[in-house]
C-alpha positions in Angstrom: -31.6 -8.0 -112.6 -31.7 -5.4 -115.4 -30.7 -1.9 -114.9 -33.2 0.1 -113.5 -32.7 3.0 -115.8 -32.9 0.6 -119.1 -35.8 -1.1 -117.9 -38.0 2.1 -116.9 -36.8 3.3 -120.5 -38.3 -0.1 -122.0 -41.3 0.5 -120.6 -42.6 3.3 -121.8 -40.7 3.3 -125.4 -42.9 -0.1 -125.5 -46.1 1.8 -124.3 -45.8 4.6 -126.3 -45.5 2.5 -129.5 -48.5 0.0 -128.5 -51.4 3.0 -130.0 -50.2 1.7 -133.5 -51.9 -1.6 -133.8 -49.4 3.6 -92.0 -50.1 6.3 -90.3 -52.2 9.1 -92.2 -51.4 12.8 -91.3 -54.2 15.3 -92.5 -55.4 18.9 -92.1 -58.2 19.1 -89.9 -59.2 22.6 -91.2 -59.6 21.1 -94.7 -61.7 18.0 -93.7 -65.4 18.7 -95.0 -64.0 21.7 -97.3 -65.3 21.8 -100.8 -63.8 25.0 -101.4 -60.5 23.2 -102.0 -61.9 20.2 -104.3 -62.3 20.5 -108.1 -65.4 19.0 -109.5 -65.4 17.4 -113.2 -68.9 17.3 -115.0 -68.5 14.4 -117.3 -70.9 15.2 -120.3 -70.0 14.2 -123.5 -70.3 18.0 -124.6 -67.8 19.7 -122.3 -65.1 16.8 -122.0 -62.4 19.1 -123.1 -63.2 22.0 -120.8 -63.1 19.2 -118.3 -59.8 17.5 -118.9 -58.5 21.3 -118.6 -59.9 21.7 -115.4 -59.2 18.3 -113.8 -55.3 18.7 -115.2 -54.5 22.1 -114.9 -57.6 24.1 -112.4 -58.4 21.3 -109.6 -56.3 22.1 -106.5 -56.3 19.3 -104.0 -57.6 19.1 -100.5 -56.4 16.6 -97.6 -59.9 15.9 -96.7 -59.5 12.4 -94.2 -60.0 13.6 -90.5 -57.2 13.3 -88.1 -58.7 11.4 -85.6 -57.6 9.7 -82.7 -56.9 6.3 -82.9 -59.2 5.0 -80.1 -62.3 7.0 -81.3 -64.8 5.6 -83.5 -64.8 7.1 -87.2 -67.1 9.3 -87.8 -70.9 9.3 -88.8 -70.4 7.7 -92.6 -72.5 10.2 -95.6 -72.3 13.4 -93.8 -70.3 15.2 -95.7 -72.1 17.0 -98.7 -71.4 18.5 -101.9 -68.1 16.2 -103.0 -70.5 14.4 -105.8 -69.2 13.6 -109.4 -65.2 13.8 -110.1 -63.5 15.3 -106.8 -59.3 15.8 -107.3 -58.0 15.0 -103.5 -55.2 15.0 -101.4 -53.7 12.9 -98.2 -50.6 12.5 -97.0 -50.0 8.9 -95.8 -46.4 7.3 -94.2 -44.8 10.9 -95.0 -45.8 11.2 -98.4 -48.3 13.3 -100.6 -50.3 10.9 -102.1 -53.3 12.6 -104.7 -56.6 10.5 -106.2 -59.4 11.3 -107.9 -63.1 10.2 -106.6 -66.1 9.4 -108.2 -69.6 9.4 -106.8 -72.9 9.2 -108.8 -75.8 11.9 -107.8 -78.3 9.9 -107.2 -77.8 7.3 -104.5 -78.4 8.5 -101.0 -75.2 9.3 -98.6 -76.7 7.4 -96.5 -77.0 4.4 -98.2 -74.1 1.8 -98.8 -72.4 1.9 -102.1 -70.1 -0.8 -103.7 -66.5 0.6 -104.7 -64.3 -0.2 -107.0 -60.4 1.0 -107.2 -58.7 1.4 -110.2 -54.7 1.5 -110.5 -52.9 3.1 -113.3 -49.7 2.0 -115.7 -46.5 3.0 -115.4 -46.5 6.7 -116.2 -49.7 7.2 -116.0 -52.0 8.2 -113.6 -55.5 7.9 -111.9 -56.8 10.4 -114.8 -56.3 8.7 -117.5 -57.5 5.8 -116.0 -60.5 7.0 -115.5 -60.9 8.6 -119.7 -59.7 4.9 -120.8 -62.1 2.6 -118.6 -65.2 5.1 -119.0 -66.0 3.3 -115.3 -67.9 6.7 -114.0 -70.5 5.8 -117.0 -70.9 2.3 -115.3 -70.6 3.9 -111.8 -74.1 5.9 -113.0 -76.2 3.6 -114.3 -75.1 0.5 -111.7 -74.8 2.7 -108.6 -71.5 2.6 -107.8 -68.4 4.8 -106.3 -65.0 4.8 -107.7 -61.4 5.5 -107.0 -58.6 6.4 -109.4 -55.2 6.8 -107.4 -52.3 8.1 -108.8 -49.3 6.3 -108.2 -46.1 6.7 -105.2 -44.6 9.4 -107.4 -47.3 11.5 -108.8 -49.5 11.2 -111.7 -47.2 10.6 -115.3 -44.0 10.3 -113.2 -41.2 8.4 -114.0 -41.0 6.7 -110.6 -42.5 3.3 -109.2 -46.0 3.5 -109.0 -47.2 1.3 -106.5 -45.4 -1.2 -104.0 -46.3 -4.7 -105.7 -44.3 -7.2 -103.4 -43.0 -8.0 -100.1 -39.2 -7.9 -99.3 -37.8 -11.4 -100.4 -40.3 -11.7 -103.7 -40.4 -11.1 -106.8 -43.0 -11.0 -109.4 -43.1 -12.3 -113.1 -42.0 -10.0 -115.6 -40.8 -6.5 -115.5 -43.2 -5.8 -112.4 -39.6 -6.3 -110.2 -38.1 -3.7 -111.1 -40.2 -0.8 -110.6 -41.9 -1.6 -107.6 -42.1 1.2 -105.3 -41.5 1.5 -101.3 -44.1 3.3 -100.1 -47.1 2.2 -97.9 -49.9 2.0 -100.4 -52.4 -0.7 -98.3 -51.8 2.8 -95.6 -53.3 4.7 -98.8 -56.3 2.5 -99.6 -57.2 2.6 -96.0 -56.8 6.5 -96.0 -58.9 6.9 -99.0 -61.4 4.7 -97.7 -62.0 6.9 -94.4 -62.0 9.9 -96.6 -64.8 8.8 -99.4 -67.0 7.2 -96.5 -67.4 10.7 -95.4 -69.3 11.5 -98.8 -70.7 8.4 -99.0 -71.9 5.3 -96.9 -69.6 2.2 -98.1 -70.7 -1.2 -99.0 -67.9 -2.7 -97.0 -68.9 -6.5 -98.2 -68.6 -5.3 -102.0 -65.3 -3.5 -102.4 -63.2 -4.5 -105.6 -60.3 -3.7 -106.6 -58.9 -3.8 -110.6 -55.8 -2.3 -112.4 -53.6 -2.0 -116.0 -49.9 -3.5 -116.0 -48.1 -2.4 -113.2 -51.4 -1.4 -111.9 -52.6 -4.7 -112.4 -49.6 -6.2 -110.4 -50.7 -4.5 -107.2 -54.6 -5.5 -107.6 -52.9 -9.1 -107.3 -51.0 -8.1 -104.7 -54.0 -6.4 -103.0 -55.8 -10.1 -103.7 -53.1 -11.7 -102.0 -53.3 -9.5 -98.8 -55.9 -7.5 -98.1 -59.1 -9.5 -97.3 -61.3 -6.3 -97.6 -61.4 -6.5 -100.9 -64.4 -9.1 -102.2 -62.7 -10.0 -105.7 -59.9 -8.4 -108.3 -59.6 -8.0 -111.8 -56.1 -7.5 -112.9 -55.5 -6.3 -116.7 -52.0 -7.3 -118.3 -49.9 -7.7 -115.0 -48.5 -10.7 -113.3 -47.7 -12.3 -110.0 -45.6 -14.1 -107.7 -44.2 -17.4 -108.3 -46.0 -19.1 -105.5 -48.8 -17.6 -103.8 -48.4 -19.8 -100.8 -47.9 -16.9 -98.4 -50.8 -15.3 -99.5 -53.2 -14.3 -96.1 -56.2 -14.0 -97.7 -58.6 -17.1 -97.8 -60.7 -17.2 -101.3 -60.5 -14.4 -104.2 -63.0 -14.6 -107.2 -60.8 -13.2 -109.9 -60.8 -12.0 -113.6 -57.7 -11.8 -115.7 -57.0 -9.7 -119.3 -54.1 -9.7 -121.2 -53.4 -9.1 -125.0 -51.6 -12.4 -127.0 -49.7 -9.7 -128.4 -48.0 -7.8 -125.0 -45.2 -6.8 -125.9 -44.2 -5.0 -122.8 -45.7 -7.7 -119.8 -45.5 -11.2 -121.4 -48.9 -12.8 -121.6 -47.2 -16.3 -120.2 -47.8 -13.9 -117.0 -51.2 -15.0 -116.8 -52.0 -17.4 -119.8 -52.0 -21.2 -119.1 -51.7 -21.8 -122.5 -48.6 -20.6 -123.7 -45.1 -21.8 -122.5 -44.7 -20.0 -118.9 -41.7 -18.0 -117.8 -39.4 -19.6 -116.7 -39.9 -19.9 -112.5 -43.3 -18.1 -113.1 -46.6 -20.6 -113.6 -49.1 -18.7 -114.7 -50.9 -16.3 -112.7 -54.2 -18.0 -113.9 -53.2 -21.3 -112.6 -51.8 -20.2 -109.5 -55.2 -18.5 -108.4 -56.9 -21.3 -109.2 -54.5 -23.4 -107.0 -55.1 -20.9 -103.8 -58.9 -20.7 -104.5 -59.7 -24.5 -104.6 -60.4 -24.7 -108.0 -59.7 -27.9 -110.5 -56.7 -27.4 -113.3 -59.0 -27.8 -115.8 -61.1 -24.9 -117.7 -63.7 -24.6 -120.1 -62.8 -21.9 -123.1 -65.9 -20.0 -123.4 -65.4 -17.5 -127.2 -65.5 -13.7 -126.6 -67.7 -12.1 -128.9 -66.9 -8.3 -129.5 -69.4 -5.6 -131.6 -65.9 -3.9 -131.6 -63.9 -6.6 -134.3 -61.1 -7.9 -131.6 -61.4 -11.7 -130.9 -60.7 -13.3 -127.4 -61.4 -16.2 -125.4 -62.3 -16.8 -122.0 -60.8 -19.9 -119.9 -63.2 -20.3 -117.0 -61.5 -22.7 -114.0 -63.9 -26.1 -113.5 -65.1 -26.8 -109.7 -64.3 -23.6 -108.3 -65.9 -22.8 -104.8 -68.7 -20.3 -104.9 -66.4 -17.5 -103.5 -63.2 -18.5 -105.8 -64.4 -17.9 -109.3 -61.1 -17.9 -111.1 -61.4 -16.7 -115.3 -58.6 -15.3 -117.6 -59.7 -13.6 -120.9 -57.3 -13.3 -123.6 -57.9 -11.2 -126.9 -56.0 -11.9 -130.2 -53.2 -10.6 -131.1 -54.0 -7.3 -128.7 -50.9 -5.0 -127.3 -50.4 -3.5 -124.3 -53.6 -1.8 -123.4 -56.7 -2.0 -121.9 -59.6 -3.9 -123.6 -62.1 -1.7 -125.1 -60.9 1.1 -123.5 -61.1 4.7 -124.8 -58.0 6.6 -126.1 -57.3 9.5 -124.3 -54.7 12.7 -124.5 -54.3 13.3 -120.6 -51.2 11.7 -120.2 -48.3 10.6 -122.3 -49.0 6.6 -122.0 -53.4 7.2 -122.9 -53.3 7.2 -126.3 -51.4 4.0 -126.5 -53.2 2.0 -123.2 -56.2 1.8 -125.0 -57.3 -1.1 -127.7 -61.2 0.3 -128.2 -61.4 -2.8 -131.2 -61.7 -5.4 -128.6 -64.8 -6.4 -126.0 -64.6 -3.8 -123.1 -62.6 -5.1 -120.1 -64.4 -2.5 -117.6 -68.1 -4.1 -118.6 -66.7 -8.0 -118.2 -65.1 -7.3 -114.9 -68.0 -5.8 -113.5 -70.6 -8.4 -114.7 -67.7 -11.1 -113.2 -67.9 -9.0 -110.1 -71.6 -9.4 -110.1 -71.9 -12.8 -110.2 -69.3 -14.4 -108.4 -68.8 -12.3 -105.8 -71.9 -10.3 -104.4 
């Protein structure tokens, strides 16, 4: 195994260069406070007051109720006033864990909502995430809620963002070696209690997707957590065998860039010579949802210039829709996503000359696996 130190290092010096091409403790007193949350208006006009205000003016609340464990959860949509971008606060297995919310105005508390939760890169955080998929503009117009975590470590640490295997495993590529400790399915599940406060979730639609190491733990969600209806992991990779997997069938979409030079794209793609003990992630899904070997290539088109192609698994069972989309000779960095400053990895984890990821995973979402 590499040195730690070397490989954290050979991350992000390959990052920054890609831009050129469970048991949760709260506060009760805080839980319904919106006193303590930070709201970000996300108008085109006032994005750089907003950044400010979401990096530097938000101050967090722990906003989950401490419950006791043998009393139902409370009444789901009751909570008002925590609509739009919310900065929050939780501390889960002992540590401080922060995420930022998003929840249109218009839909009813009430009323259940699909979710989606999206994982950041390796030094970078929930933030950017959120500035480079532009998911919050989706979340309007398809009526949806959204979560943007920031990693084990903080937002733009240096440390391992998220815990992406079990003890004994290992995961193709550099994913290994910064994998973190921490109890992050105890996060989900904290986050989850909290937003359902706000809003009424659509338990039967929750999805989970993520960039590079990100993307590693929405595969590792997808191989254990049977909450979530279907993944979409961008530029990551998996384990060598999926066998121990407990979930049944996963529709998933994967993205990576030909050019990756950070997470090597025989990670996922079938049709490039695999790593060596690693099929490829594309295959391997296929295998654990049922699906034949074979795949149809379906051409991306893109109004942005980037070219890709879609390999869409043959015979796969309604609920084990399995797709990988590659794009030509793209870097590390999310698909049509939208550079941003908040962060020293946003710039760089963003390719906007290619077909947006965030608009394929969601239509994939919506059709195999609603």
């Amino acid at each position: 195994m590499r040195p730690r130190g070397t490989v954290a290092a050979l991350l992000f010096v390959a990052l920054a260069g890609c831009g050129s091409s469970g048991k949760t403790t709260t506060r009760p007193e805080d839980a319904g406070s919106h006193d303590d949350v930070a709201t970000r208006h996300d108008a085109a006009s006032d994005a750089a007051a907003s950044r400010d205000a979401r990096t530097h003016d938000a101050r967090s609340s722990d906003s989950a109720r401490d419950a006791p464990t043998d009393a139902p959860p409370p009444p789901c949509g009751t909570r008002t006033g925590m609509r739009g971008f919310t900065h929050r606060s939780v501390t889960v297995a002992g540590l401080h864990r922060t995420y930022l919310i998003y929840l249109p105005a218009a839909p009813d508390p009430k009323t259940p909502l699909p979710f989606v939760f999206v994982f950041h890169g390796y030094t970078m955080s929930g933030l950017e995430m959120s500035d480079i998929t532009q998911y919050s503009a989706l979340a309007d117009s398809e009526g949806i809620g959204l979560a943007f975590p920031d990693g084990e470590t903080g937002a733009d640490s240096f440390g391992d963002p998220w815990n992406v295997e079990n003890p004994g495993q290992m995961v193709c590529g550099y994913g290994n070696d910064v994998s973190a400790t921490g109890n992050d399915f105890a996060f989900i599940d904290a986050m989850k209690s909290d937003v359902a406060l706000d809003q009424c979730l659509d338990t039967a639609h929750l999805y989970s997707t993520g960039f590079s190491m990100g993307a590693y733990f929405t595969e590792h969600i997808g191989c254990y957590r049977s909450d979530m209806r279907a993944i979409a992991p961008h530029s990551g990779g998996t384990l060598a065998d999926l066998s121990s997997c407990t979930t049944g069938h996963v529709p998933i979409i994967l993205f990576h860039g030909t050019a990756d030079p950070v997470i090597d794209d025989a990670c996922d793609d079938p049709t490039v010579t695999p790593d060596t003990g690693f099929p490829p992630a594309a295959t391997l899904w296929a295998a654990k949802n049922g699906c034949q070997s074979t795949y149809t290539t379906v051409p991306m088109d893109s109004d942005a210039g980037g070219t890709g192609q879609c390999y869409v698994y043959d015979g796969c069972p309604a609920d084990g829709q399995v797709e990988l989309c590659t794009f030509n000779g793209m870097v590390h960095c999310w698909a049509g996503g939208t550079p941003t400053d908040a962060g020293p990895g946003g710039g760089a984890a963003a390719c906007p000359t290619y077909a947006r990821a965030t608009a394929r995973e969601w239509s994939f979402f919506k059709q195999y696996a609603w």
